[in-house]
C-alpha positions in Angstrom: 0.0 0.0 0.0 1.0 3.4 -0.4 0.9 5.9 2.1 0.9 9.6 0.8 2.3 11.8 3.4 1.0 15.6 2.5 -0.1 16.0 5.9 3.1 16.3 6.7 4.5 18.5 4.3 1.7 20.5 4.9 2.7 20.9 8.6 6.1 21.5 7.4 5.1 24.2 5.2 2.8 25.9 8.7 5.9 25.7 10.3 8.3 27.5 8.1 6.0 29.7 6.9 4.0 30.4 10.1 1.1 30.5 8.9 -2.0 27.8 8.5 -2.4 26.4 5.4 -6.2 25.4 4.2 -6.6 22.7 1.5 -8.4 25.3 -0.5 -4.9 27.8 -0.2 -3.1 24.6 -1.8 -5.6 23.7 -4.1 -6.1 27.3 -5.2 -1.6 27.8 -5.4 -1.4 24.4 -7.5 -4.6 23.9 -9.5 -5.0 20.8 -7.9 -9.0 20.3 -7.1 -9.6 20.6 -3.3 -11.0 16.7 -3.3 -8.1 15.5 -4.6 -6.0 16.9 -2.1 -8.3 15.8 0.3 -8.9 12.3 -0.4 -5.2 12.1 -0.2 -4.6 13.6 3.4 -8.1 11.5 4.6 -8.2 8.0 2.9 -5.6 5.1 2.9 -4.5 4.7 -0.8 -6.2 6.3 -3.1 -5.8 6.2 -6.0 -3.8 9.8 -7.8 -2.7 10.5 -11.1 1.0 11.3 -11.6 0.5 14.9 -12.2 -0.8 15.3 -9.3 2.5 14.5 -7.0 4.2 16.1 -9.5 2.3 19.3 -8.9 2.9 18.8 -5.2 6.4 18.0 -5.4 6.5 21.1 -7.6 5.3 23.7 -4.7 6.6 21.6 -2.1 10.1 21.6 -3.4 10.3 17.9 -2.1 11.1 14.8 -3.7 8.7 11.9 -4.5 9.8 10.1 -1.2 9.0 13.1 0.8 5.9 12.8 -0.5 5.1 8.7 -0.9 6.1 5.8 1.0 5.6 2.2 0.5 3.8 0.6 3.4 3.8 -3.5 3.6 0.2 -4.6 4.3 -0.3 -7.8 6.8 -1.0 -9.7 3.9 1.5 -8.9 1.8 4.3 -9.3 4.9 3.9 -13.0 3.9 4.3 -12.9 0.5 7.7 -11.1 0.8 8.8 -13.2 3.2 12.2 -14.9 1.4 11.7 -18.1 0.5 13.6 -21.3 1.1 16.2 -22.1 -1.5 15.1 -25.1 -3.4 17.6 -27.4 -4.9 17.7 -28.5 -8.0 16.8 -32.9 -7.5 19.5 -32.8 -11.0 22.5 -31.8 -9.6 
């Protein structure tokens, strides 16, 4: 899963700057719609276009792992688990 961390480049931003920053302010600064930017603070992996974190990166001055992390779910933990060397029966 991915987890999309503007929330804390947002608060990064309110403390540099010192000032609050609205979702509208960054919606309105990076012509991103306002539900976008929403869905991606609020809900766990959403789906977003690539010109999106691009547009974030952008006014953020970040990079893209400032911005997204990869996130193991339960169920994947097991699947990525190494697996036991097999040998070959023709050796």
């Amino acid at each position: 899963m991915l987890r999309f961390k503007l929330r804390e480049r947002i608060a990064d931003y309110e403390f540099r700057e010192r000032k609050r920053m609205q979702l509208q302010d960054l919606a309105s600064a990076t012509g991103l719609n306002r539900m976008t930017l929403s869905k991606l603070v609020n809900q766990h992996g959403p789906n977003v276009q690539t010109h999106v974190l691009d547009k974030l990166c952008s006014y953020f001055g970040c990079r893209i792992e400032d911005l997204v992390e990869h996130v193991a779910d339960a169920g994947d933990a097991a699947a990525a688990a190494p697996q036991p060397a097999t040998t070959n029966p023709r050796e």
